[in-house]
TORFIDO-360360 format. One record per residue (C-alpha): residue in one letter; x, y negated, z. Coordinates in steps of 0.1 Angstrom, whole numbers, plus 2048, in hexadecimal, padded with zeros to 3 digits. Last residue first. Example, Ala and Ser with C-alpha at 12.3 -4.5 7.8 and 13.67 -1.06 7.14 Angstrom:
BEGIN
+------+-----+-----+-----+
| resn |  c1 |  c2 |  c3 |
+------+-----+-----+-----+
|    S | 889 | 80B | 847 |
|    A | 87B | 82D | 84E |
+------+-----+-----+-----+
***
This chain:
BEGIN
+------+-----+-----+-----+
| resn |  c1 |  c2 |  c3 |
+------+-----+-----+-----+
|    X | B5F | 4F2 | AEB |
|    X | B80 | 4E8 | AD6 |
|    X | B94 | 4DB | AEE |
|    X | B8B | 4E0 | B0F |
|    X | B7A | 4C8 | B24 |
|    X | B81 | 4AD | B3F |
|    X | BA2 | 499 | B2E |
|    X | BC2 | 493 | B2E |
|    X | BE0 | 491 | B14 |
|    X | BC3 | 48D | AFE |
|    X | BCE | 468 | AEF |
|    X | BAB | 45D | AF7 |
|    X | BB1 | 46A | B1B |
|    X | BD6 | 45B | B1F |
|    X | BC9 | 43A | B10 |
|    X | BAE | 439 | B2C |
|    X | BC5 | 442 | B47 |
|    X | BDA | 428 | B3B |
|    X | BBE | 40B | B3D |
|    X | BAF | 41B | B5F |
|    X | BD3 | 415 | B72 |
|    X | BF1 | 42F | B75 |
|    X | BFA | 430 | B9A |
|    X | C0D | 44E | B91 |
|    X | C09 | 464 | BB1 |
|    X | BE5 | 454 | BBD |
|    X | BDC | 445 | B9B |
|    X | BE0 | 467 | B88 |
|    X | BD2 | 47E | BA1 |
|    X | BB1 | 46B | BA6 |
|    X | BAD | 465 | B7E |
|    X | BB1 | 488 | B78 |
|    X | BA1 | 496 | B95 |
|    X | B88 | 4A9 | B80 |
|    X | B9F | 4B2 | B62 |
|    X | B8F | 4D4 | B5E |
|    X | B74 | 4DC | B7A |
|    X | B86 | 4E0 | B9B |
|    X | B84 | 4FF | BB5 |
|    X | B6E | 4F1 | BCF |
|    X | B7B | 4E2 | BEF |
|    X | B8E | 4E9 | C0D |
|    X | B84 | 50F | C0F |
|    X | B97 | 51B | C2D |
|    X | B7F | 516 | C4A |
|    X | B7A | 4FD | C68 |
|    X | B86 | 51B | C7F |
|    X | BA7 | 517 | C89 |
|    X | BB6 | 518 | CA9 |
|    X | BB9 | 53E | CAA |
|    X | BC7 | 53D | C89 |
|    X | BB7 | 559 | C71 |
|    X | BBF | 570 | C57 |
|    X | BB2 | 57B | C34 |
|    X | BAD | 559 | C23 |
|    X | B92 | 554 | C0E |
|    X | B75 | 56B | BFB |
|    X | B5D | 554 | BE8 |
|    X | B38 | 54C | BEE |
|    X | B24 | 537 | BD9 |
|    X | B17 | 515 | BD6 |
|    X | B10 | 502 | BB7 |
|    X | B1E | 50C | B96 |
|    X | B26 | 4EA | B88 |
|    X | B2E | 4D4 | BA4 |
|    X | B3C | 4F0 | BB8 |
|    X | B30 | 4F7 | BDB |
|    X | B47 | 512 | BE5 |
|    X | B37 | 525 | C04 |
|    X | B4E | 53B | C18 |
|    X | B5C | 560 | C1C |
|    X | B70 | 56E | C37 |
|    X | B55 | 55F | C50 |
|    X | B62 | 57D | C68 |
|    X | B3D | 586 | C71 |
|    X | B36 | 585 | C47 |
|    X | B51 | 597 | C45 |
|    X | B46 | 5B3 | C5C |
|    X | B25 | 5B3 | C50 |
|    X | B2B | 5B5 | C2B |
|    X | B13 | 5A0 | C19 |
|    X | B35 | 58D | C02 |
|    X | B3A | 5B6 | BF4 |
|    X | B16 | 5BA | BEA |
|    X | B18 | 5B3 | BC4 |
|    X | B37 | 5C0 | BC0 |
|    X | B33 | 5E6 | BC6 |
|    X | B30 | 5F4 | BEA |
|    X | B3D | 618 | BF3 |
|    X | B2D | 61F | C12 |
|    X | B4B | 629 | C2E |
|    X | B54 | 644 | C43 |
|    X | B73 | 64F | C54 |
|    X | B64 | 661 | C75 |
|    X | B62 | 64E | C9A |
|    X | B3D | 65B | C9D |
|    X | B32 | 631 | C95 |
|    X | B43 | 63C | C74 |
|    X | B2D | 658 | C6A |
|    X | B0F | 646 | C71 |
|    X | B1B | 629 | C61 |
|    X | B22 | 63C | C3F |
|    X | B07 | 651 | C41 |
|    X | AEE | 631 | C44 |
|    X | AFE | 621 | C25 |
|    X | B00 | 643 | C15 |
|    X | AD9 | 64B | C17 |
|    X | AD3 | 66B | C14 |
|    X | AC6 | 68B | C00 |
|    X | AE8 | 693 | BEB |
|    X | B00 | 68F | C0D |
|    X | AFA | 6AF | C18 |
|    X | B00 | 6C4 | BF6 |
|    X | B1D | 6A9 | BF1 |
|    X | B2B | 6B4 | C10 |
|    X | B26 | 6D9 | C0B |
|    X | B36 | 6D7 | BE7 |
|    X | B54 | 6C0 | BEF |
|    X | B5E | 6DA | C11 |
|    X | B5D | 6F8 | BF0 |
|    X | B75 | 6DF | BDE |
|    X | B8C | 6D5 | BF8 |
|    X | B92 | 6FC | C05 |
|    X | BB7 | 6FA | C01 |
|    X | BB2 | 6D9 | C10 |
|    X | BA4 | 6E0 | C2E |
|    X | BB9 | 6FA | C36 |
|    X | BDA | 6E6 | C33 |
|    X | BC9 | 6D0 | C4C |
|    X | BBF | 6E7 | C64 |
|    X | B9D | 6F5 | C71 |
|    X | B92 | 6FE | C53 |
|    X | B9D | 71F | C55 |
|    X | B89 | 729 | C70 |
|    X | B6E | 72B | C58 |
|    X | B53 | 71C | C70 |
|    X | B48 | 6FE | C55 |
|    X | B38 | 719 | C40 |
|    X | B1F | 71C | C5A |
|    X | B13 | 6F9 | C5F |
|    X | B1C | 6E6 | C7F |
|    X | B06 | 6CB | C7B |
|    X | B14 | 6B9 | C64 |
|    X | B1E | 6A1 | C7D |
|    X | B29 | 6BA | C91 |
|    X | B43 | 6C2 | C75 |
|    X | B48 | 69E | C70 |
|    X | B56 | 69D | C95 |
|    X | B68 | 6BC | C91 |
|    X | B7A | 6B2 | C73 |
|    X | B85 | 68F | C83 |
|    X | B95 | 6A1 | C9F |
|    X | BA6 | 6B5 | C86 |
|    X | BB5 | 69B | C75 |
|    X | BB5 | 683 | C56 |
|    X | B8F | 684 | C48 |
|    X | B8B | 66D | C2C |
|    X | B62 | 664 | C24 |
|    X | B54 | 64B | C0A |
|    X | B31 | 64F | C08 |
|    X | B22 | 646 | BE7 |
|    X | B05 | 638 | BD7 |
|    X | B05 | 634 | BB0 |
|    X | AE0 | 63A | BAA |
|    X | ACB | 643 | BCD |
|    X | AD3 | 663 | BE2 |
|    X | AF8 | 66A | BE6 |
|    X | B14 | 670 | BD4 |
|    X | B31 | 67A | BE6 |
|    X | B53 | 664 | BE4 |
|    X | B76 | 67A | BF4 |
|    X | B90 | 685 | C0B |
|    X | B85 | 6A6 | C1D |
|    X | BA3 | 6A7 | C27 |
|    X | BB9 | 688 | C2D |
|    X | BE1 | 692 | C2C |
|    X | BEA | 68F | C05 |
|    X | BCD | 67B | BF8 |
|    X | BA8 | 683 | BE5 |
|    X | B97 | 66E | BCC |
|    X | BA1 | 677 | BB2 |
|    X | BC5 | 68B | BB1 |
|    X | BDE | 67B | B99 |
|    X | C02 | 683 | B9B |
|    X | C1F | 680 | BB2 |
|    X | C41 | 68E | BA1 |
|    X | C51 | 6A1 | BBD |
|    X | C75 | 6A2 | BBF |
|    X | C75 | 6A1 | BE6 |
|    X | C81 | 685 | BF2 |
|    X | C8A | 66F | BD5 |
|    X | C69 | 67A | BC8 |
|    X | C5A | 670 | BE7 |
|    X | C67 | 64D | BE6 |
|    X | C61 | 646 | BC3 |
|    X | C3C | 652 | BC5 |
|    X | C36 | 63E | BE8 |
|    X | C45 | 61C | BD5 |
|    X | C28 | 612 | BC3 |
|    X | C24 | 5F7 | BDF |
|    X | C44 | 5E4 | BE0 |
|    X | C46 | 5EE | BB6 |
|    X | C2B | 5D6 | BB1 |
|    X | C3E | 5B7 | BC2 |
|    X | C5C | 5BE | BA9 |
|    X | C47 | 5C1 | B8F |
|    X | C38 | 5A5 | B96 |
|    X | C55 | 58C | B93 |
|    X | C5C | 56F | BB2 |
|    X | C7B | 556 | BAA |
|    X | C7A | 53C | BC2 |
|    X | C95 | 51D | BB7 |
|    X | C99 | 507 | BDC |
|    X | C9B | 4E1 | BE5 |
|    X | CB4 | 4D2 | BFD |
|    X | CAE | 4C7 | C1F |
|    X | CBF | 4E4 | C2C |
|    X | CAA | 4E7 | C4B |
|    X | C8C | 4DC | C44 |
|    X | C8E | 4EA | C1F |
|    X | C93 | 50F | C2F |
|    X | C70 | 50E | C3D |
|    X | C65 | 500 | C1C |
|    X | C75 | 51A | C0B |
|    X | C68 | 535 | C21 |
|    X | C45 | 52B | C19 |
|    X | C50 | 52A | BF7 |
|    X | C59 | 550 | BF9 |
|    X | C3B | 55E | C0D |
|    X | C20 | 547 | BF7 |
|    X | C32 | 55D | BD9 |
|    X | C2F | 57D | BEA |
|    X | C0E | 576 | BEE |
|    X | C06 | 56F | BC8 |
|    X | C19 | 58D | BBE |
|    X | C01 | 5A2 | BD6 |
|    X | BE4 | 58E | BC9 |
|    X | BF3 | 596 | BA3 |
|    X | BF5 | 5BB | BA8 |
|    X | BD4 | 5C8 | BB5 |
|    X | BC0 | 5BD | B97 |
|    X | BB6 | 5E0 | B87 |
|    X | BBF | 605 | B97 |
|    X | BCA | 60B | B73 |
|    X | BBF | 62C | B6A |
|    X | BD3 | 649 | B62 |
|    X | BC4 | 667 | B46 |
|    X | BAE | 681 | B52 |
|    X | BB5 | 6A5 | B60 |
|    X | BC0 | 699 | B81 |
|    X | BAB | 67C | B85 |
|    X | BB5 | 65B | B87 |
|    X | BD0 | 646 | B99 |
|    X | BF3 | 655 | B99 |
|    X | C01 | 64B | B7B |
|    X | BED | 62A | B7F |
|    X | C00 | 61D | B98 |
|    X | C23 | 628 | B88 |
|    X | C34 | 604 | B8A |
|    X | C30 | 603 | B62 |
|    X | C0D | 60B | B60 |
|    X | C02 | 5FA | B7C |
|    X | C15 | 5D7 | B73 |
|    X | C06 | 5D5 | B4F |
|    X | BE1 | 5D5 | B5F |
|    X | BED | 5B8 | B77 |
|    X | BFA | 5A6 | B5A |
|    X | C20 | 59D | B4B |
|    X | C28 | 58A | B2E |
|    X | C4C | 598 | B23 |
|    X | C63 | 579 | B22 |
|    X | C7B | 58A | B35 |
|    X | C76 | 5AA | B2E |
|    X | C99 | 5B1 | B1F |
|    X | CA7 | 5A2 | B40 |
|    X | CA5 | 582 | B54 |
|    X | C8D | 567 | B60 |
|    X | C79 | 584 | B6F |
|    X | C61 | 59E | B67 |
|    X | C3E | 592 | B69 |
|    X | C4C | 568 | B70 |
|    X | C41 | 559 | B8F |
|    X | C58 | 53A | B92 |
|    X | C56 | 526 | BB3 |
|    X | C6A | 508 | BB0 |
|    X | C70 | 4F2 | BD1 |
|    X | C77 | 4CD | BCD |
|    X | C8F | 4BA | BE4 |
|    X | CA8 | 4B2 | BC8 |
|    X | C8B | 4A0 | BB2 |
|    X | C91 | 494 | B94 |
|    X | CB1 | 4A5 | B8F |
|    X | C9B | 4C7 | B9C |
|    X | C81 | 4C7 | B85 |
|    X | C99 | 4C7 | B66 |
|    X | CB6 | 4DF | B71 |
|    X | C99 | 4F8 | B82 |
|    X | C80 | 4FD | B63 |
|    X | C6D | 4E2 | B55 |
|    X | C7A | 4DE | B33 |
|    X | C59 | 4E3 | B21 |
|    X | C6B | 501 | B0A |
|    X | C7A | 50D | B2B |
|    X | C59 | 50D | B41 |
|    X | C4D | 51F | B26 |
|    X | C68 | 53D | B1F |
|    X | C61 | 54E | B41 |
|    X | C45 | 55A | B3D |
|    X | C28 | 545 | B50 |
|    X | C25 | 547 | B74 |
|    X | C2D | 522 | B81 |
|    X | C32 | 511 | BA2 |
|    X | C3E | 4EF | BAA |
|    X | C41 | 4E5 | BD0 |
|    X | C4B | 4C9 | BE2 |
|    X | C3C | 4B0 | BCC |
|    X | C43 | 487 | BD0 |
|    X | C5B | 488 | BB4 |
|    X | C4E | 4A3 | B9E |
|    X | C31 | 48D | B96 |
|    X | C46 | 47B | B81 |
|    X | C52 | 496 | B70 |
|    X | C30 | 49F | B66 |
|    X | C2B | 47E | B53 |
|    X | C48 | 482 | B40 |
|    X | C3C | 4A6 | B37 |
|    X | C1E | 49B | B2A |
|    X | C2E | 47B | B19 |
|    X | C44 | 493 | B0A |
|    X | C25 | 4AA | AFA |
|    X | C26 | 4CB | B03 |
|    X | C1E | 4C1 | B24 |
|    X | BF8 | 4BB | B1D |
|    X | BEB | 4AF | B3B |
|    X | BCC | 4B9 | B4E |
|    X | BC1 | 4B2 | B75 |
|    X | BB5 | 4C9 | B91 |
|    X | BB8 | 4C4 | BB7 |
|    X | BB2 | 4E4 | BCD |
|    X | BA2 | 4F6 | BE7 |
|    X | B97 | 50E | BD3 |
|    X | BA7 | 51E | BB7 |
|    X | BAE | 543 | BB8 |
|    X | B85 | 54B | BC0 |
|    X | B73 | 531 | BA9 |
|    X | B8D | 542 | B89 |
|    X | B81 | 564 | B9A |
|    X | B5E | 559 | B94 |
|    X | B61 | 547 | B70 |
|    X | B46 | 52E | B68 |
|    X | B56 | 50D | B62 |
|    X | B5E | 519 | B3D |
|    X | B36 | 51D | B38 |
|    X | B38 | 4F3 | B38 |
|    X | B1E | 4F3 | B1B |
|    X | B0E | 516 | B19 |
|    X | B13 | 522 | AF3 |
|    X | B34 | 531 | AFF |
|    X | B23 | 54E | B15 |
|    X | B20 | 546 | B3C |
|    X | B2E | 561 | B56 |
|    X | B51 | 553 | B48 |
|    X | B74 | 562 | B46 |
|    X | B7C | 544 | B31 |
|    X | B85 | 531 | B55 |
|    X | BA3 | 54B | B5A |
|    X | BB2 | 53F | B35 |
|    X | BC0 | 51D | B4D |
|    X | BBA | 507 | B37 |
|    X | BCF | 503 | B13 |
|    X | BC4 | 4E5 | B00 |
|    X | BB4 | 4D2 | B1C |
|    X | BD2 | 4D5 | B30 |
|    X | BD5 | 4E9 | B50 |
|    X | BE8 | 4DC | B71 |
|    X | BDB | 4E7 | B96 |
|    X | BE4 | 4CD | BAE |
|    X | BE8 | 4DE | BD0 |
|    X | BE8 | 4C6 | BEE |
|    X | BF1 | 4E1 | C09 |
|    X | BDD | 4EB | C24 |
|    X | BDC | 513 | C29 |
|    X | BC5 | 515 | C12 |
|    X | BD3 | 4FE | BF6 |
|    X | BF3 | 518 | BFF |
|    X | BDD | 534 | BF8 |
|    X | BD0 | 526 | BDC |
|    X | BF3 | 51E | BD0 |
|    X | BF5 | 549 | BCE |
|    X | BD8 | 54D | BC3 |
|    X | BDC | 538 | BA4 |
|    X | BFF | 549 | B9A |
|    X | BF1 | 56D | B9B |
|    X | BD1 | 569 | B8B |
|    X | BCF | 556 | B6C |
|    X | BE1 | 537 | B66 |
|    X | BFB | 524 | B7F |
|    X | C09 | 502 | B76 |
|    X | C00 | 4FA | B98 |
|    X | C14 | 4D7 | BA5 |
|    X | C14 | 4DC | BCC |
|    X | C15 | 4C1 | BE6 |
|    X | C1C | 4C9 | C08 |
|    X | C0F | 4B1 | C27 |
|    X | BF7 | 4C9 | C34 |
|    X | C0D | 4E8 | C32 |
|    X | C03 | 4F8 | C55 |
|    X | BDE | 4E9 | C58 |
+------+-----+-----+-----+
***
């Protein structure tokens, strides 16, 4: 694997920060993810299982999904023996990565001056919302936060309504930015020999894909706004309902060529003849009347069908498919983008993995489960530390480890 060899300390929570060392677990790294059993990582509370079912805080799907393939041990770095302890395993690491705000790494003295006297060849990758600097600094920053600020939501929603978050798509883009950075690190470490300070904020990777509304009003003074379901240059651009409860055909038609081939489809209906319609500036001045004859044809059918009949006819099509059916899709399945995790808790299950391939890989991405809290405690401990069973003992009773939150 490309970065077998690498050792990653994950003091990642939530989203953003755990996908992106999941990626580099993926990809072959030894990532030890780092929670305490007073504060885990809050992703694991975002349970299928209510509180009254014992271990319900190892039952969190996208926690399962942004944390495979790696190592997990507690340690209470609030406390100096924590921190001491941490340190320690700074000195065989290559990589230490973090998303919190800014301020915590500080208060725990673990930010660049500290990790790096311990170890000059140690690479920091600090994921902070809005940066290390600024007056929002120390701002805590989320994926929902990001799309109102970058202008995502501005444009997302219906024209008379209010916006609406397009939810989640900001912290895997942050996260891949982040994998882009360290991996560049790394590659600059072989040459240098010298560790690196990665700074990667959200914001920042947000505004690289909100950044059509900036552009065009710096072209053309035009404020973009919210339009539904329908674009700039596709026409008809939209979701019909079809028969059965919430089933929907998802159609965008971006030339003429296109137009004619749904057209037949339709099988050539009067209406469809207005000249008019035969261009794209057409087509959408009549977008509302070419809504009511699709819907009208789509009302009676099945959209899954539709949607592959449509397609295997070279037009735009597509069933819109809600989340219990997205691991069944054909194509993925064919592509084995997703892959059994057998947990020791939840049993097996499919999660998504990595989107690309190597042509001379094909064992898979998912090296092992995501970890329960403090499973490879006493594994990670001796290996880096070579702490014996007496001091691991007295580090559990003291609760600077341990295998289950606080308080549950």
């Amino acid at each position: 694997m490309p970065l077998e060899g690498i050792r990653v300390l994950d003091l990642t929570a939530w989203w953003a920060g755990p996908a992106a060392t999941t990626m580099l677990a993926n990809l072959g790294a030894d990532v030890i993810k780092i929670e305490s059993i007073t504060r885990p990582d809050f992703m694991r509370y975002t349970s299928v299982k209510p509180p009254t079912f014992d271990g319900w805080w190892e039952w969190a799907p996208l926690y399962h999904g942004a944390n495979n393939s790696k190592r997990g041990i507690t340690l209470d770095l609030t406390r100096p023996e924590g921190r001491a302890l941490l340190l320690r395993m700074c000195e065989s690491a290559d990589v230490i990565l973090d998303n919190f705000t800014p301020r915590v790494m500080e208060q725990f003295e673990l930010d660049w001056e500290h990790v790096s006297a311990v170890n000059p060849r140690l690479i920091q990758v600090r994921m902070p919302a809005y940066g290390l600097g600024g007056p929002w600094r120390d701002r805590t920053g989320f994926a929902q936060t990001m799309e109102a600020i970058t202008g995502m939501a501005w444009v997302t929603g219906w024209p008379d309504g209010p916006p609406v978050i397009p939810r989640g798509t900001c912290d895997p883009l942050a996260a891949q930015h982040a994998v882009f950075a360290t991996l560049l690190a790394l590659r600059d470490r072989e040459e240098s020999g010298e560790g690196r300070f990665v700074e990667v904020t959200m914001i920042e990777a947000a505004l690289n894909i909100a950044a059509e509304q900036l552009a065009e009003y710096g072209a053309t003074g035009e404020v973009l706004g919210r339009t539904g379901n329908r674009g700039a240059a596709a026409a008809p651009q939209n979701l019909y309902a079809c028969e059965g409860h919430e089933e929907w055909l998802a159609l965008a038609i971006e030339t003429d060529e296109q137009w004619d081939r749904l057209r037949e489809f339709l099988g050539t209906p009067t209406w469809a003849d207005d000249a008019a319609l035969n261009t794209a500036d057409g087509r959408q001045a009549a977008h509302d009347q070419i809504d009511e004859e699709i819907e009208r044809f789509c009302k009676d059918r099945d959209a899954s069908t539709l949607a592959m009949d449509l397609a295997a006819q070279g037009i735009p099509a597509g069933y819109v498919t809600d989340g219990r059916d997205i691991a069944f899709n054909p194509q993925m399945l064919h592509r084995g983008f997703f892959e059994v995790e057998d947990h020791p808790v939840t049993g097996p299950h499919n999660i998504p993995t990595v989107p690309f391939r190597y042509a001379r890989h094909d064992n898979g991405w998912v090296h092992r489960p995501a970890p329960t809290l403090g499973q490879h405690n006493d594994e990670v401990l001796r290996e880096l530390l070579g702490l014996s069973d007496d001091e691991l003992a007295a580090l559990r009773a003291d609760q600077l480890i341990g295998e289950r939150p606080v308080g549950v």
